[in-house]
C-alpha positions in Angstrom: 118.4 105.0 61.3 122.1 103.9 62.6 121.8 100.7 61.3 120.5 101.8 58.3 123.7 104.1 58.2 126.2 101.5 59.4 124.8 98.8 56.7 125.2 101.4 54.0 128.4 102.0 55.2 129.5 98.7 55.4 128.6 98.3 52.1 129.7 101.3 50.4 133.9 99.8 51.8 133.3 96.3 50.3 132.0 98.0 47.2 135.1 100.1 47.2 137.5 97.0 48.4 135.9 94.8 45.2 136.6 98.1 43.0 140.3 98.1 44.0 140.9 94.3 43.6 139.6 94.1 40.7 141.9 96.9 39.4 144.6 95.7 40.8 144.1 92.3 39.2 143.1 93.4 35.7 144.7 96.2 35.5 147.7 96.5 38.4 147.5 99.5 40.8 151.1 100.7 39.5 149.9 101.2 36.0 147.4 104.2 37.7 149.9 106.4 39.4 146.9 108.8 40.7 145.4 105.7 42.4 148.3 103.9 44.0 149.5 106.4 46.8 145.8 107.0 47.7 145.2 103.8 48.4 146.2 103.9 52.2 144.4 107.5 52.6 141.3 105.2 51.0 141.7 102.6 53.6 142.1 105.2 56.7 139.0 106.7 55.5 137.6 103.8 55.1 138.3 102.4 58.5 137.2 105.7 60.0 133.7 105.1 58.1 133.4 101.8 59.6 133.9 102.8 63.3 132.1 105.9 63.1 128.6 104.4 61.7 130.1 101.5 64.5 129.9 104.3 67.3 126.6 105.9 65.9 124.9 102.1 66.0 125.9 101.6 69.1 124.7 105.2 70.4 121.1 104.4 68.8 120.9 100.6 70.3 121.8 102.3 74.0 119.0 105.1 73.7 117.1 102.6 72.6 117.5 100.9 75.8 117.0 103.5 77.6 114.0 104.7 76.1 112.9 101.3 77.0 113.8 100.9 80.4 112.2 104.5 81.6 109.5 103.1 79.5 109.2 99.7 81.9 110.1 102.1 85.4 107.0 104.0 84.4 105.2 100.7 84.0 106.3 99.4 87.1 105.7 102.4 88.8 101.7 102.3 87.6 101.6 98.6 88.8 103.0 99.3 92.1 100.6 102.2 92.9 97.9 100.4 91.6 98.9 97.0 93.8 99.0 99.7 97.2 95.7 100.9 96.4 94.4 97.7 95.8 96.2 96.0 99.4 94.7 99.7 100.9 91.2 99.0 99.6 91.5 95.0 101.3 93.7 95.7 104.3 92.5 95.7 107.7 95.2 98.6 108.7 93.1 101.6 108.6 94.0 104.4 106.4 94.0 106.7 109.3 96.4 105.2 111.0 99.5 107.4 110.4 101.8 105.5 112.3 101.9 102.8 115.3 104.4 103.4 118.0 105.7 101.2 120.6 106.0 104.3 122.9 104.2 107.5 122.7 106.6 109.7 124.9 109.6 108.5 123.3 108.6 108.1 119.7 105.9 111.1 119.2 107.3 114.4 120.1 104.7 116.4 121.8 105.5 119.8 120.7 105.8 119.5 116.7 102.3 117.5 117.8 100.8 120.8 119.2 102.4 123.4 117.5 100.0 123.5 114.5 96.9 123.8 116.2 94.5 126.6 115.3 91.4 125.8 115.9 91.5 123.3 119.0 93.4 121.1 121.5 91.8 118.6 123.4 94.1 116.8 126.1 92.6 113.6 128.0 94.5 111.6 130.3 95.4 109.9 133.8 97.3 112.4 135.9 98.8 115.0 133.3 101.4 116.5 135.7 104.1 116.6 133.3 101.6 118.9 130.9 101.1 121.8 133.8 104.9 121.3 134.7 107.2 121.1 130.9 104.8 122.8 128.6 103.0 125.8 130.6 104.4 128.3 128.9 103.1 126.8 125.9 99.7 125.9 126.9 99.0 129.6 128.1 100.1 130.7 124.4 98.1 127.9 122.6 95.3 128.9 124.7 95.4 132.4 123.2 94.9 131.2 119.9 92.3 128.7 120.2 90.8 126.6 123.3 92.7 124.2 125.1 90.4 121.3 127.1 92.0 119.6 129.7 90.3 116.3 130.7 92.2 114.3 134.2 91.0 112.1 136.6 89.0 112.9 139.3 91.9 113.7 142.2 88.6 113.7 144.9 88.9 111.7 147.9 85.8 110.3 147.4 87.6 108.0 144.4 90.3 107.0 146.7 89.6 103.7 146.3 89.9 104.1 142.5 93.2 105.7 142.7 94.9 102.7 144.8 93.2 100.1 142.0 94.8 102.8 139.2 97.6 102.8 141.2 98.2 99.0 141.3 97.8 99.2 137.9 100.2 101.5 136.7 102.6 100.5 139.6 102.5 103.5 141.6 100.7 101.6 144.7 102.1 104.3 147.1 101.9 108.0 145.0 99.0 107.7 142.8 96.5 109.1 144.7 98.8 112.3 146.0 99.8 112.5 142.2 96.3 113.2 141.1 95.6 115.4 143.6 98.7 117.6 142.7 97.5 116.9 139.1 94.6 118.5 139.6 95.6 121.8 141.5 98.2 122.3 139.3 96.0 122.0 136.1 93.5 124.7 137.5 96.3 126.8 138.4 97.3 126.5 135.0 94.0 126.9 133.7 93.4 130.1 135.9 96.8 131.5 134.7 95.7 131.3 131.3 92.1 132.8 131.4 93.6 135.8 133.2 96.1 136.3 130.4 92.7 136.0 127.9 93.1 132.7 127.1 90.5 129.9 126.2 91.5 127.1 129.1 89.1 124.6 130.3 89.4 121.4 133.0 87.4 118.9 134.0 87.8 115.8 136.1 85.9 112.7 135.3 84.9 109.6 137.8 85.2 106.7 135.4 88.1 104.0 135.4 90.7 105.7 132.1 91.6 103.0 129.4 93.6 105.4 127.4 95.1 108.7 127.3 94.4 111.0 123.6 95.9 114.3 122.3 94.0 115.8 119.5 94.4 118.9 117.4 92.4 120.4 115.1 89.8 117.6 115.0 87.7 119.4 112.4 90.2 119.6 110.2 91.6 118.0 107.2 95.3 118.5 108.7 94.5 116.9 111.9 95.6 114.5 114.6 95.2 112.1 117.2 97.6 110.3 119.7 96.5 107.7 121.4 98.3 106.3 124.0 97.5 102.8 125.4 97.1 102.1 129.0 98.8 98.8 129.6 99.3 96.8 133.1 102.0 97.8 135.4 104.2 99.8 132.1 106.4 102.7 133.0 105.2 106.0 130.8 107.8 105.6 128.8 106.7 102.0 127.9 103.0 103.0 126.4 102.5 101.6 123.1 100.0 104.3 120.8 99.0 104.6 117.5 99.2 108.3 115.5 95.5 108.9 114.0 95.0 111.3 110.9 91.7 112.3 109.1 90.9 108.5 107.1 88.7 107.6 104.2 87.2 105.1 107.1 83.2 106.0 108.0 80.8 104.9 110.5 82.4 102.6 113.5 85.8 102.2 110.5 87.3 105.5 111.2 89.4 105.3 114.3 90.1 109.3 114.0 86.2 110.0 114.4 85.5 107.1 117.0 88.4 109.5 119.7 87.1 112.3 118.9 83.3 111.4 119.9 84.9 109.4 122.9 86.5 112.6 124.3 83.3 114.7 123.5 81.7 112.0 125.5 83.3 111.7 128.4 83.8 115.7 128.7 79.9 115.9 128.4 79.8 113.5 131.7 82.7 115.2 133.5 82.6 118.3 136.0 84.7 121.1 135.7 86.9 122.2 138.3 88.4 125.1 137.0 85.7 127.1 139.4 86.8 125.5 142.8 
């Protein structure tokens, strides 16, 4: 419609130009005193017509452009969503898999990890001394809105042997063994602390050799998670790589968030609990 405008224009000031000449040469502009001094009031009305339908063309052509670049952005962003499901549907990376950390305790706050819970917390790992010593406060209030499991390592003398292979492990040749043991104690007390208040707090110990240590929350839910944190040779706490699990689109031996969830109901259904001793 500009153009259409600006053409017309255009043409309506060479029509008018040819007019003017022609007078002027047949007849001679002085010979029409009404036309002569309107001549340059023609011309600046004139001009103005040309740069106006000038402004108006080039206001059209750049909303044109625009038009056509949201249009392509919209395009684009189709393609790329479509290319992201398409890598999802072929990748190996499991949908689940929120995010992979190289280390657990410094990369995956515990606390924004447990705050939502409300309808379970399940806690598996090694020694958990730092759980009945930072966050006992916590735990106790957790526990009185919705159970807390504690699963640790057997601290009984009768898997001393265990404990000074763990300890060579984890590089704790001299402590490991009193570690567990304080563990323990110090997990019942909890745990005792907490039922007394009205809470829901189980332990158990288990006997078998630990490959990793898991925090999950609300694993019947749609909003839940999983940390796992690997167990690698001789590397400090603060060194354990871990991977943050969500509820996938993964089934059968494919969904990682399912597989931790049965392991821990597994080994809890093989452990003992000590909270009674």
């Amino acid at each position: 419609m500009a153009r259409r405008v600006s053409d017309a224009v255009v043409l309506l000031l060479l029509a008018t130009a040819l007019a003017i000449s022609a007078i002027d040469l047949s007849v001679g502009l002085d010979r029409l005193p009404w036309l002569a001094p309107r001549v340059p009031v023609i011309t600046l009305l004139a001009l103005g017509l040309f740069f106006g339908s000038n402004i108006l063309e080039r206001k059209s052509v750049l909303e044109r452009t625009h038009r056509a670049v949201v249009a392509a952005a919209h395009r684009s962003d189709r393609k790329f969503a479509e290319l992201e499901r398409q890598i999802a549907a072929n990748s190996r990376f499991p949908a689940e898999v929120e995010s992979m950390v190289r280390s657990t305790r410094r990369e995956i706050p515990l606390l924004p990890l447990l705050s939502p819970a409300r309808s379970l917390i399940l806690i598996a790992g090694t020694t958990l001394i730092h759980f009945a010593q930072h966050y006992r406060t916590f735990l106790i209030e957790k526990s009185l809105e919705c159970p807390v499991r504690i699963l640790l390592l057997d601290g009984g003398t009768n898997l001393r042997q265990i404990h000074l292979a763990l300890g060579r492990h984890f590089g704790e040749e001299d402590s490991f063994h009193r570690e567990l043991r304080r563990s323990q104690s110090a997990m019942v007390e909890l745990a005792r602390e907490a039922r007394a208040q009205g809470g829901r707090f189980d332990v158990r110990a288990y006997d078998t050799t630990p490959t990793v240590n898991v925090i999950i929350v609300d694993p019947g839910s749609g909003e839940g998670r999983i940390q796992v944190e690997i167990l690698p040779y001789r590397a400090s706490a603060n060194l354990r790589p871990g991977l943050l699990l969500r509820p996938g689109s993964g089934s059968g031996d494919d969904d990682l968030f399912a597989f931790f969830a049965r392991q821990y109901e597994e080994l809890w259904s093989v452990s003992r609990d000590v909270t009674g001793q």
